[in-house]
N, C-alpha and C positions, 0 to 999 in steps of 0.2 A: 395641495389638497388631494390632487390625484392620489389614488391609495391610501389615504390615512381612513378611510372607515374601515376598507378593506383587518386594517390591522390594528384599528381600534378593536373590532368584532373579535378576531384572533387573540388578542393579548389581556380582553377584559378581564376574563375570568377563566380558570381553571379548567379544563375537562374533567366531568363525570367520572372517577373510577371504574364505574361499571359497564362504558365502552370502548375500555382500553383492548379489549380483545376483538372491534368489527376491525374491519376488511380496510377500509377509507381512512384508519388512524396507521398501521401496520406501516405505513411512510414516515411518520414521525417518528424523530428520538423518541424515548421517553421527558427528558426533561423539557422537550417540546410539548408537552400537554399541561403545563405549573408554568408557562411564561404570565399568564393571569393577575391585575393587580388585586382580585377576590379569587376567594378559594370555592371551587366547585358550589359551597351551600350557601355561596355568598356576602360569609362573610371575609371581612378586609386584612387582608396581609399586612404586616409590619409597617412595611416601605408605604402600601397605600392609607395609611391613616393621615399623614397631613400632620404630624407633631416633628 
């Protein structure tokens, strides 16, 4: 349990395109910001639909 919200929070959904240029992201890959199982507007990615 330790750490699973941690990375539940991280991987739910997508980062905003339009703070891919602060300061606090600039440690991330890029493809670290689409670990996400919804896409930044919330809606659901392929793998997260459940079919």
């Amino acid at each position: 349990m330790i750490g699973s919200l941690g990375a539940l929070a991280w991987m739910f959904s997508d980062y905003d395109p339009c703070i891919n240029n602060k300061e606090c992201l600039r440690a991330l890959s890029p493809i670290e910001r689409k670990f996400g199982l919804t896409r930044y507007d919330g809606s659901l990615k392929a793998f997260g639909e459940g079919n």
